[in-house]
N, C-alpha and C positions, 0 to 999 in steps of 0.2 A: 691715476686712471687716464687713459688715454683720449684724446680732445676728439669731440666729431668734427667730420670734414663740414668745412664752411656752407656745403649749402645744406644744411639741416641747423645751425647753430642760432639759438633764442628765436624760432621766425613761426609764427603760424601754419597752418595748413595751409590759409587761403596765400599763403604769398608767396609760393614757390609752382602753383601750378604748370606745367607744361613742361618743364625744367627736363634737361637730362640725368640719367641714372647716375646716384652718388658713385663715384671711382670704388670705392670699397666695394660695390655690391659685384664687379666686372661682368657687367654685361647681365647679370640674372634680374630681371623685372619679377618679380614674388605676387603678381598679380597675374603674370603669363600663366597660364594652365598648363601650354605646353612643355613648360621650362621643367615640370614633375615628371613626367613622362622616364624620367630617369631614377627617378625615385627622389626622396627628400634631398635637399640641396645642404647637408650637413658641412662642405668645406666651406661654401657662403657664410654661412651663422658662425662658423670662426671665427671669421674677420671681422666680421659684426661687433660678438662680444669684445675682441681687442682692442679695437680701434672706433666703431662707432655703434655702443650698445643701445643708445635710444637715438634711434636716427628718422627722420623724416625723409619719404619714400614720395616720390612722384605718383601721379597718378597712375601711369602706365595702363592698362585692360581694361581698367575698371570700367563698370558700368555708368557709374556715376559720376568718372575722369574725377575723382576728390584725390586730395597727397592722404597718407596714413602716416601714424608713428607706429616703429616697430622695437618691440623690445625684446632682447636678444638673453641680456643675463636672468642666471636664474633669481638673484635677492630681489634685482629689478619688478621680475615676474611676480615673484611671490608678494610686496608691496604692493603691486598694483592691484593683485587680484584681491588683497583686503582695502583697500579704499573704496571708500562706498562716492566718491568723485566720477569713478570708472562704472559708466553704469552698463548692464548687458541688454537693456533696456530701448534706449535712445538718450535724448537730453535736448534742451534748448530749444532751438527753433527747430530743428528736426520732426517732420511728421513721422517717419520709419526708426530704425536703428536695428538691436537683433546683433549676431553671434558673426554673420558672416561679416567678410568684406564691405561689399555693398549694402547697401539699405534694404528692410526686408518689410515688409507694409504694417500698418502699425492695427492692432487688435485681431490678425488673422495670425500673424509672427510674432514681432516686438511688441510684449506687454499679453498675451494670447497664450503662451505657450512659456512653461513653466521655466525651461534656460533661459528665455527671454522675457523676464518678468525682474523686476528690482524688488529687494524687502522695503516695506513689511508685506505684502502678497508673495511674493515670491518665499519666504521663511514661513508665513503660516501654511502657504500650498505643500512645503517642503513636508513640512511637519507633518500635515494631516495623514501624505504619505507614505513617508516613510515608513511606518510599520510595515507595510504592506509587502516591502523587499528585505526587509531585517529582521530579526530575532526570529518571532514565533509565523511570521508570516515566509520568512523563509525556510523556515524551519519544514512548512508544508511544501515545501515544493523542492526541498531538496532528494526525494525518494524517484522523483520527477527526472532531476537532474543526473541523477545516477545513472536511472534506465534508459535513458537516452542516450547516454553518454556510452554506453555501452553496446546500445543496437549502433547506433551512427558508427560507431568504429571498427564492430564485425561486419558490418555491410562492407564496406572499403575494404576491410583485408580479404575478403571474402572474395572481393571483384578482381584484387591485386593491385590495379595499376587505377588511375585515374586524377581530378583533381581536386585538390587537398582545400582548397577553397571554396569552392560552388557544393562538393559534396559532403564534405567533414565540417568543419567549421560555418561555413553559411546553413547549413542545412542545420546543424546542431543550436545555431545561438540562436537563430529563427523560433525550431519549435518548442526553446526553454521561452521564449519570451510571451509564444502564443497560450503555450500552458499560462503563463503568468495572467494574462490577458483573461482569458476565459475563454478562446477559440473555440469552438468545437475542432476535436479531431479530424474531424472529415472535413475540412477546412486548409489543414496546416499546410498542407501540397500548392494549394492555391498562396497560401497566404508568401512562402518559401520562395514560386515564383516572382508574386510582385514585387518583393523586394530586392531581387535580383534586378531588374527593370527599373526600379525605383532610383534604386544607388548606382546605376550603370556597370554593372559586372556586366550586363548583356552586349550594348551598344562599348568595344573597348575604342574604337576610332575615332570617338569624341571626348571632349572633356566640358564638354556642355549638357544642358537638358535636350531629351530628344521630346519630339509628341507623343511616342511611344510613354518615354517615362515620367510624363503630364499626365498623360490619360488613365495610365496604373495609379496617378497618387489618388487622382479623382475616385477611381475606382475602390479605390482605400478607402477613401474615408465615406463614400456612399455605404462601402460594406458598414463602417466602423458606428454606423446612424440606424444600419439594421440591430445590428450586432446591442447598440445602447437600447435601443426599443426595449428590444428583447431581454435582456437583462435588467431592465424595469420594470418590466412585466413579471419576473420570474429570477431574482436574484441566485446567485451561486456563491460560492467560497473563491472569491478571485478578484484579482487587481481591481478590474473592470466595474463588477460588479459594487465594490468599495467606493468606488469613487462617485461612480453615481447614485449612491445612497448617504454620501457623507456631504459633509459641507464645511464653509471655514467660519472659525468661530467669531463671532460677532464683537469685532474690532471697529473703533471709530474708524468712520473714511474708509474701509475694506469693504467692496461689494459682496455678495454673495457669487457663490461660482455659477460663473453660466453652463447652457446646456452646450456651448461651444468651446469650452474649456473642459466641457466631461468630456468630449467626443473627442477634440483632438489630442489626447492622452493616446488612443491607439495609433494613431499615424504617427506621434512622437517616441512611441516607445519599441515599433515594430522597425522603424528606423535610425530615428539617431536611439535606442535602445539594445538594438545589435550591430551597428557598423563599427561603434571601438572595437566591442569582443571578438567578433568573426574577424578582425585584420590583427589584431591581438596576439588570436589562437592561430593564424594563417603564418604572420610573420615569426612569433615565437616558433614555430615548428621548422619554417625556415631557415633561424639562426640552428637550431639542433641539428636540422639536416646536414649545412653545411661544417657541422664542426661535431664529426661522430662520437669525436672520444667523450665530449661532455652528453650526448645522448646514453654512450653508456656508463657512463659514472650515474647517471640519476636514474637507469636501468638496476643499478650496484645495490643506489642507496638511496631510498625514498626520501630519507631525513631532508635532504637538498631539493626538494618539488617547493618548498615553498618560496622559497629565496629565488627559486627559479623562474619559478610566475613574476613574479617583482622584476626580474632583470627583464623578463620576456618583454612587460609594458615598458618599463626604461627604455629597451632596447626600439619598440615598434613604435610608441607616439601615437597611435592610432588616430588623433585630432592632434592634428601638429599647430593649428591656433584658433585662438576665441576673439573677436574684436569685442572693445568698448567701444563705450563714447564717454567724452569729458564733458561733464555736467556743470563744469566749473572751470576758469581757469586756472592753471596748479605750473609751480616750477616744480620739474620732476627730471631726476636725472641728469642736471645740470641744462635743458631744455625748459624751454617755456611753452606748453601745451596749450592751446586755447579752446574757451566753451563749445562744444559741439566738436572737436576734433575728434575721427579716427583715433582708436590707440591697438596695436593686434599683440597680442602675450602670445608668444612662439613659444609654447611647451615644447615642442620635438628637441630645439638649441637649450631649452635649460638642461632637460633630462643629457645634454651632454656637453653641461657647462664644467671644465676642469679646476673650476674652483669647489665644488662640490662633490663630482666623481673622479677619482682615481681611475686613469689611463680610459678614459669616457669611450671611447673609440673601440673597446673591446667589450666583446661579450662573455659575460662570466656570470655563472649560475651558481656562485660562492660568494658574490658579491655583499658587501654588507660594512656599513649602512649601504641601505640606498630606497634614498628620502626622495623620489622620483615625484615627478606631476601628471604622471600620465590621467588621473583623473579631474587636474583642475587644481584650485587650491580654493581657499575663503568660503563661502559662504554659496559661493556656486561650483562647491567642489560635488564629483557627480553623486548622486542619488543611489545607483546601479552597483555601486564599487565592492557591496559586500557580494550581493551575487555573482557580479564578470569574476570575482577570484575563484568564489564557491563552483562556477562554470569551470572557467581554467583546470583550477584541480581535480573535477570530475573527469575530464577529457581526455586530460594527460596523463592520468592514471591508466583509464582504460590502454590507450595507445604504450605504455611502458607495459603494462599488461599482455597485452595481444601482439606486438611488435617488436621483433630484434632489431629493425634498422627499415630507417624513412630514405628513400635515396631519390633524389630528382631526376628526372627525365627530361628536362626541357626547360628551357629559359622562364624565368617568372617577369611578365610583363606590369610594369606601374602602371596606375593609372594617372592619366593627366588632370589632376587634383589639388589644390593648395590645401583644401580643408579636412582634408582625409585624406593618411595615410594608406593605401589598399595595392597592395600583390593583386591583379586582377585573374588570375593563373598561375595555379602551382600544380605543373603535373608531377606526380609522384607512382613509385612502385615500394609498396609495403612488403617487407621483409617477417612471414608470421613469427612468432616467437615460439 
């Protein structure tokens, strides 16, 4: 294995602050927002896993000026994300922690909100539910998924030309999620927009929060406190309504859920519940567009749709990393990590670690194995993952359905992002079948 360059080698977070960028990373700060703007930095994370796979990263952007460790290979990744050392939580003397970069405040984010919660709360939350996206619970909502999947993609062939993002895929993973939710339909338009606002599909000349997409989140979850009312009053057959009727089972030291852990389930699910899928289903289509012949091989022969979903997420990373925190101090990687330090598991670099994938770099919807992370790994592997596929393959049927050829019109713009992957624009002209 190849040695890290000297200034990340045995040394804490606190003792490299201010430091210039390690020579390996040449010149890309992974904290810069703007540095995405081109899309994921995949030749960086090469050099990465060859030469310095668990490296200590300066502060660079950050909000909080802290160094991070970044960890680049995939066994790496996948170790980390089952140490229960690695918390998605916080740790130590940290009042914040949480998924992102920066520190995220503690009982409205970290510890609040179910990605950011550690077991045992975090595992009985899991539990409670999961039914509710799996077996019989999906089960109802797959008739849901279909007819959707099927108006959203006659609408667009229908129009011919337009974009594959804001109106196929954002519009489509939106209103499976608000179905899931309990929306009312006369709702979903609205709800469609905010989210668009929310994730900055609207604002693309930032790569920061606007007030605009402050004031939509606010707006979110004012609605999402009507929306709980109401469905206390008057329950339904739906996520929503589940959760605020359920409860976690009476564990030592496990509180009862609050009425702020029912309610922020809809800002959590209306967003980070459709930002994988929709970039997902955006980039998958992507890769198809730009490489027809495998569009029509899985035109030919359905057999290949599944394998193809799988490659689609390999291929897009939708959430290219999750940070921890070290709740302990741990030698890891031949590094010495310390209590409360930054750790960020770069999923987008494992999914195209070549120790893992054969010829990582190419898109292929034959591919197989392929043991991908697009959803995470351990115990905070996502929730969602049976539905985003069951979505996938509703989508992409219809589109093999109704579509001889996807062909772009127009350059597809990144967004300037470290935490999601997102095509902010894919103009396309649909080819009917």
């Amino acid at each position: 294995m190849a040695q890290q360059p000297a200034l990340s080698t045995s040394r804490g977070a606190a003792e490299v602050a201010g430091q210039d960028l390690p020579e390996v990373l040449g010149g890309f700060d992974l904290s810069d927002q703007d540095r995405f703007a081109a899309g994921f930095p995949y030749d960086v994370f090469a050099r990465l896993r060859e030469s310095a796979p668990v490296l200590l990263h300066p502060p660079g952007r950050t909000r909080d000026g802290e160094n991070f460790w970044v960890l680049s290979r995939y066994h790496d990744i996948v170790e980390a994300a089952q140490n229960p050392v690695f918390s998605s939580q916080g740790g130590g003397s940290r009042e914040g922690g949480g998924t992102h970069l920066d520190d995220l405040p503690a009982g409205t984010y970290s510890g609040g909100m179910l990605n950011m919660m550690d077991d045992p709360r975090h595992r009985l939350l899991k539990d409670l539910v999961a039914p509710m996206v799996t077996g019989a619970g999906l089960g109802k909502l797959e008739p849901v998924v279909r007819d959707r999947a099927a108006a959203v993609v006659a609408k667009a062939v229908e129009r011919g030309t337009g974009d594959f993002q804001t109106a196929v895929a954002g519009r489509f993973s939106v209103e499976i999620m608000a179905a899931l939710l309990g929306v009312p339909a006369g709702d979903w338009d609205r709800l469609v927009g905010w989210t668009d606002v929310a994730m900055g599909y609207e604002d693309r000349d930032s790569g920061e929060s606007s007030d605009r997409s402050q004031s939509v989140l606010l707006d979110m979850y004012n609605y999402s406190r009507e929306l709980v009312a109401a469905k206390r009053a008057d329950p339904g057959d739906d996520f929503l309504s589940g959760i605020i009727h359920a409860d976690l089972p009476p564990v030592d030291g496990v509180a009862p859920l609050s009425d702020y852990e029912r309610e922020v389930f809809f800002n959590l699910l209306s967003l980070a519940g459709t930002e994988p899928t929709r970039n997902a289903i955006a980039i998958g289509m992507l890769a198809l567009a730009e490489r027809p012949d495998q569009w029509r091989d899985l035109r030919a022969d359905r057999s290949l749709l599944d394998g193809a979903i799988e490659e689609m997420l390999r291929w897009s990373s939708p959430t290219p990393y999750n940070r921890r925190t070290a709740n302990a101090d741990i030698r890891f990687g031949g590094q010495q990590i310390r209590e409360g330090d930054k750790v960020t598991l770069w999923w987008a670099s494992a999914n195209r670690d070549p120790e893992v994938f054969a010829n990582p770099d190419t898109f292929d919807i034959r591919r197989d194995p392929n043991p991908h992370l697009a959803f995470g790994h351990g115990t905070h592997t996502c929730l969602g993952l049976t539905l985003a596929r069951s979505e996938l393959r509703a989508l992409f049927t219809e589109l093999l359905d109704q579509v001889a050829e996807v062909r772009l019109t127009g350059p597809v713009p990144w967004a300037r992002n470290n935490k999601h992957t997102v095509a902010l624009e894919m103009p396309v002209e649909f080819v009917p079948a």
